[in-house]
C-alpha positions in Angstrom: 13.6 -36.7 -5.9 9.8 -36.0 -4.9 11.2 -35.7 -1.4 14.2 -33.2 -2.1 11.3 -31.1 -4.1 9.1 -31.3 -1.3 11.6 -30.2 0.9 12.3 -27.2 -1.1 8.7 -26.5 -1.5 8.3 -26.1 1.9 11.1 -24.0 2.4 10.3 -21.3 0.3 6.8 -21.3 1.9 8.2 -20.8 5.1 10.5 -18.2 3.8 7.9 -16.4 2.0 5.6 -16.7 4.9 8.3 -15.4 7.5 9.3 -12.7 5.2 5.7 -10.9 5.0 5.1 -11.7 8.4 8.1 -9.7 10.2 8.0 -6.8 6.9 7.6 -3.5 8.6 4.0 -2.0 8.0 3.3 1.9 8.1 0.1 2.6 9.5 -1.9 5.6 7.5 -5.3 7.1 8.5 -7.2 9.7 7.2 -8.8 12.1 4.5 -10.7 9.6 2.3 -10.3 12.1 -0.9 -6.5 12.0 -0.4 -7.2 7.9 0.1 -8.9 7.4 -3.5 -6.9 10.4 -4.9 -3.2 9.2 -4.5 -2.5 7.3 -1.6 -3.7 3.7 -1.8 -2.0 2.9 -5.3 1.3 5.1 -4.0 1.2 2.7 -1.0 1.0 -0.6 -3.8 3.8 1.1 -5.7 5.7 1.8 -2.9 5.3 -1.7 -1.4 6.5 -3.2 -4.6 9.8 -0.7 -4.4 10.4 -1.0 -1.0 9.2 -4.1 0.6 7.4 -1.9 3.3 3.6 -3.0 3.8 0.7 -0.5 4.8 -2.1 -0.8 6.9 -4.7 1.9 5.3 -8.0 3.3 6.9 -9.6 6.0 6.0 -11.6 8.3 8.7 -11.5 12.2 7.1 -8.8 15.0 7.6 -9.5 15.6 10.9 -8.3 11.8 12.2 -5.8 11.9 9.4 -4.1 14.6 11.6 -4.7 13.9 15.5 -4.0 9.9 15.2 -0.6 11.2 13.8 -0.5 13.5 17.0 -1.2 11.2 19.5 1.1 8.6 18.4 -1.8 6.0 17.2 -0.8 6.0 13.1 2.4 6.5 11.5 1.2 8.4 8.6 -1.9 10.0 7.9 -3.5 12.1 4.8 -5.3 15.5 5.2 -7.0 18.2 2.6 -6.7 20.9 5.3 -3.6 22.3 7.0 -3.6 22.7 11.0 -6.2 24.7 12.7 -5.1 27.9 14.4 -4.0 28.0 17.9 -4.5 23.8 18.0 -0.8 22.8 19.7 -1.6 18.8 19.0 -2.5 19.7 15.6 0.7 22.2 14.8 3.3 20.0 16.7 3.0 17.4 13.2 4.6 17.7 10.1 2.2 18.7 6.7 4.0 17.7 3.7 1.6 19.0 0.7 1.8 16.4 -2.2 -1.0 17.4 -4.2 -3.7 19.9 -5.3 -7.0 18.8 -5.3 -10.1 20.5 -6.6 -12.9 21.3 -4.7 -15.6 19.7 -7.5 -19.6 20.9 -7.9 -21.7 17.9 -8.0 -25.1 17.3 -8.6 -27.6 14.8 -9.9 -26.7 13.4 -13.1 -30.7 14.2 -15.1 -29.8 18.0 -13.5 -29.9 20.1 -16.9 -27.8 23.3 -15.4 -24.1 22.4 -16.2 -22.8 25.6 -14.6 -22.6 28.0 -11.7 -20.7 31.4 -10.6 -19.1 31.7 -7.4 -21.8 34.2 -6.2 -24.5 31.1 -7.2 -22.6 28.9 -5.0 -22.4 31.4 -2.4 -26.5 31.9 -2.5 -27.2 28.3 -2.2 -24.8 28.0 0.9 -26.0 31.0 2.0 -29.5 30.0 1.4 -30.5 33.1 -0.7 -30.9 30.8 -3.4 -33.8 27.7 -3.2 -35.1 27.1 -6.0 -33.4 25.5 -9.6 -35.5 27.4 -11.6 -33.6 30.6 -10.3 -30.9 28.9 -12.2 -32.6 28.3 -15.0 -33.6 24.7 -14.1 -36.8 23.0 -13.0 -38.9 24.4 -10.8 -37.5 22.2 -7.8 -36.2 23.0 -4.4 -32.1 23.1 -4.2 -31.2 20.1 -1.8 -28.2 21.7 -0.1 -25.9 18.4 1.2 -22.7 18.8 3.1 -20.4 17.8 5.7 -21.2 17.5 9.2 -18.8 20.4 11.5 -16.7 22.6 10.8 -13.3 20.9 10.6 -14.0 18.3 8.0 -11.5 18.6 5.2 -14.0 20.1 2.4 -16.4 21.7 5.2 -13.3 23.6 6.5 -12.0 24.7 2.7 -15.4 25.9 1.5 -15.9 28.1 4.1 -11.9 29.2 4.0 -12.0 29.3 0.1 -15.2 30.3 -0.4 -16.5 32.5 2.4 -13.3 33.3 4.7 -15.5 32.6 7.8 -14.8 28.8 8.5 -16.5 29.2 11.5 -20.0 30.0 9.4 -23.2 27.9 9.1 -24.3 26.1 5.6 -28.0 26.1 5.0 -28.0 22.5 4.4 -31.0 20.2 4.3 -28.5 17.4 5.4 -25.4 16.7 6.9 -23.5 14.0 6.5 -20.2 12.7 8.3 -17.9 11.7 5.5 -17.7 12.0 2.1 -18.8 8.6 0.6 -22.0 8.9 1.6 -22.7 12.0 0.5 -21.2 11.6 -3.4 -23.9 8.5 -3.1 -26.8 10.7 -1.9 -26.2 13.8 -4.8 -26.1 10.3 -7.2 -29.3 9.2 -6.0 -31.4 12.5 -4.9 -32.6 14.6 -8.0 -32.6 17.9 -7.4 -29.4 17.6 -5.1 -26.3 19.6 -4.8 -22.7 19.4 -3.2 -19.0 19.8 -2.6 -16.7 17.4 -2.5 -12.8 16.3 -3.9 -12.6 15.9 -7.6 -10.8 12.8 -7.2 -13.6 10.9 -5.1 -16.1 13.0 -7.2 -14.9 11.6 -10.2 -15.5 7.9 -10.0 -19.4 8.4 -9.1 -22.0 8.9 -11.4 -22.7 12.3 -10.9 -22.8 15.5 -12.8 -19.4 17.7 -12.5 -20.7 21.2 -12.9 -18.6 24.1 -14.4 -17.9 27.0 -12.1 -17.4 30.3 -13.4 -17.5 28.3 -17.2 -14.5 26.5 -15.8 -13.8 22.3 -15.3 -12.0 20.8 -12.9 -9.2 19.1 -15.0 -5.5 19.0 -15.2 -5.6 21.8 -16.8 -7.6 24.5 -15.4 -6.8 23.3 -11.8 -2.8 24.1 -12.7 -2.9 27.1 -14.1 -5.2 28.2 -11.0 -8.4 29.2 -13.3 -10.7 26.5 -12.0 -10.6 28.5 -8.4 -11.4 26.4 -5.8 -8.1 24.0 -5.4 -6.6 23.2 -2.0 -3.8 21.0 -0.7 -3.7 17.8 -0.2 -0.7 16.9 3.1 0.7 14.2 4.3 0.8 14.3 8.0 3.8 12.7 10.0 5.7 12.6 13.5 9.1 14.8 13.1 10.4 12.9 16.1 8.7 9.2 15.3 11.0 6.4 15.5 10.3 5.6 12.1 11.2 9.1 10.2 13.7 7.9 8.1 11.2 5.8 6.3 8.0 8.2 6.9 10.8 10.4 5.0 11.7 8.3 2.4 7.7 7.6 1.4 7.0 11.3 1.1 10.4 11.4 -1.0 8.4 8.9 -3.4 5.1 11.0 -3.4 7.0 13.2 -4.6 9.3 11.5 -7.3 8.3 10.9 -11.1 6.7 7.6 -10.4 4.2 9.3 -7.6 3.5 12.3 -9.6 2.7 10.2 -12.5 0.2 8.1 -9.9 -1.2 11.3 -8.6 -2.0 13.1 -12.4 -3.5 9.5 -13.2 -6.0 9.8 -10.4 -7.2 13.3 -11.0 -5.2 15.9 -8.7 -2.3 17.7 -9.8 1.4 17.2 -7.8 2.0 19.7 -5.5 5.3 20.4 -7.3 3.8 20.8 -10.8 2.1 24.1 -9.7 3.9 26.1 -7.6 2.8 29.1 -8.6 -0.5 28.1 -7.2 0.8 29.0 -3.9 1.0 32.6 -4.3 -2.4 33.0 -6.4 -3.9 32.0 -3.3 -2.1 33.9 -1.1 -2.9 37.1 -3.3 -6.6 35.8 -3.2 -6.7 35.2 0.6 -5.0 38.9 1.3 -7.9 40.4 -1.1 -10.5 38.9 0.2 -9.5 40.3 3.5 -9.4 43.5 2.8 -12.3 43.6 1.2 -13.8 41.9 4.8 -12.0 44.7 6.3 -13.3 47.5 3.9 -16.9 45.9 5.2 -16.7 46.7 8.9 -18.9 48.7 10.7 -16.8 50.8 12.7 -18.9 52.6 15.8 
C-alpha cells in the first residue's frame, strides 16, 4: 500500500512539475505606476483564471513601449501615449485601462496641505523658492523630478500642465524612476514632487490638495481633481500571441479587473469616459490661449 501511495505521490509531482514548467508565460515590462497600480495583482488573477504565467519587470513608460516594439516583451504598461512622429513607438497597440492621477507629494511634517495650479506652475518654473511664500516655513522648495523628457510623469506634467513637453523643470534633483524619488520627498523635509497616485499612495508622504481638490475615486472621475492621465497597455497587433495579449486586455477590462484596478487607487478607463472629452476641451483651450500669446513680427 505504501508503495502504490508512493507511486501516486510521485506522479502528481511530476505532473504538477511538468504542468508549470511547459505553462505559457507573457512577458510584461514597463511603467512602474501602472505595475503597483493594477497590473501585478491583474496578472495573479489572471493566472489563477487562465493558467497563463507572467514574467513582470518594471523599467518606466518609455521601456514599457519600445521592448513591445522591438519584439523583446509581450506586453508592456505605459502612463503616456506614443510620442509624435516616433514610427517604432506608433506601430504598437495602446489599449487605455485606467486613469491615474498625477498626485502632489511632499514631506509628511510639511504643514501646507494645498496648492493651485499656478503654485505648481511657479515652483516648476522656479518663480517660486521659498515655503514661506506658501505660507510655510521659511525653507527652500526642494524641487524633485524625473530625469528626461519622455518618462511617463515627466512627459504628462509638462503636456498637462504646461503644453511644452519639451520644457525644462527647475529641479534641484533628478531622478531616473519613480521609486526612488517617492523615497527621497519621504525622507527630505522641505521636498516636493509628482508622481502616480497609486505608487504615491503606499509611501509615507503627504498627498497635497490641488486647487482644494484630492485625488480619490471621486474627484479623479468626475474630472475635478485635474491632473489625470491614462494608463495603456502596450501590445504587438501582429505578435504571434494576440489572441491571448487580447484576451488579457479583455480581463483588464472585465468586472473582476475593474474591481482590482478601483482597489488599488486609479479609476477604469471605462468608468469615466467622459473624461476623454474634458481633456480634449482642455488641451484645445490651452492652445489657443498659447496661440493668443504669440508674438507675431
Amino acid at each position: 500500500m505504501r508503495t502504490i501511495n508512493t507511486l501516486i505521490f510521485s506522479f502528481l509531482l511530476l505532473f504538477h512539475f511538468n504542468h508549470h514548467a511547459f505553462a505559457e508565460t507573457l512577458n510584461w515590462v514597463g511603467c512602474g505606476i501602472s505595475k503597483k497600480s493594477y497590473l501585478t495583482q491583474l496578472a495573479e488573477e489572471y493566472t489563477k483564471a487562465r493558467d497563463i504565467e507572467f514574467n513582470i519587470q518594471g523599467g518606466g513608460a518609455t521601456k514599457g513601449i519600445r521592448e513591445v516594439a522591438n519584439g523583446n516583451s509581450d506586453l508592456g504598461g505605459s502612463c503616456r501615449f506614443h510620442l509624435p512622429g516616433d514610427e517604432s513607438e506608433s506601430r504598437i497597440g495602446f489599449e487605455p485601462v485606467a486613469w491615474d492621477a498625477l498626485a502632489i507629494i511632499t514631506h509628511p511634517d510639511n504643514p501646507v496641505d494645498n496648492l493651485t495650479l499656478d503654485q505648481v506652475k511657479a515652483i516648476y518654473t522656479g518663480k517660486l523658492t521659498n515655503w514661506k511664500e506658501l505660507g510655510g516655513p521659511d525653507m527652500p522648495i526642494n524641487l524633485f523630478a524625473r530625469n528626461g523628457n519622455i518618462s511617463g510623469v515627466g512627459y504628462s506634467i509638462r503636456s498637462l500642465i504646461f503644453s511644452d513637453v519639451t520644457m525644462t523643470f527647475h529641479a534641484s534633483k533628478l531622478f531616473k524612476s519613480s521609486g526612488p524619488l517617492e523615497k527621497a520627498v519621504q525622507s527630505t523635509p522641505g521636498s516636493i514632487a509628482i508622481t502616480g497616485i497609486s505608487s504615491a499612495r503606499l509611501r509615507d508622504v503627504k498627498i497635497m490638495s490641488l486647487n482644494n481638490k484630492q485625488p480619490d475615486y471621486k474627484t479623479i472621475k468626475s474630472g475635478q481633481y485635474v491632473l489625470y492621465r491614462p494608463l495603456y497597455i502596450t501590445y504587438d497587433p501582429s505578435s504571434d500571441k494576440i489572441s491571448q495579449l487580447r484576451d488579457f486586455i479583455k480581463f483588464a477590462h472585465s468586472r473582476k479587473g475593474k474591481s482590482i484596478m478601483r482597489e488599488n487607487g486609479v479609476v477604469p478607463y471605462l468608468d469615466a469616459l467622459r473624461l476623454v472629452m474634458i481633456q480634449s476641451r482642455e488641451s484645445l483651450k490651452s492652445q489657443n490661449s498659447s496661440d493668443e500669446n504669440l508674438t507675431y513680427n
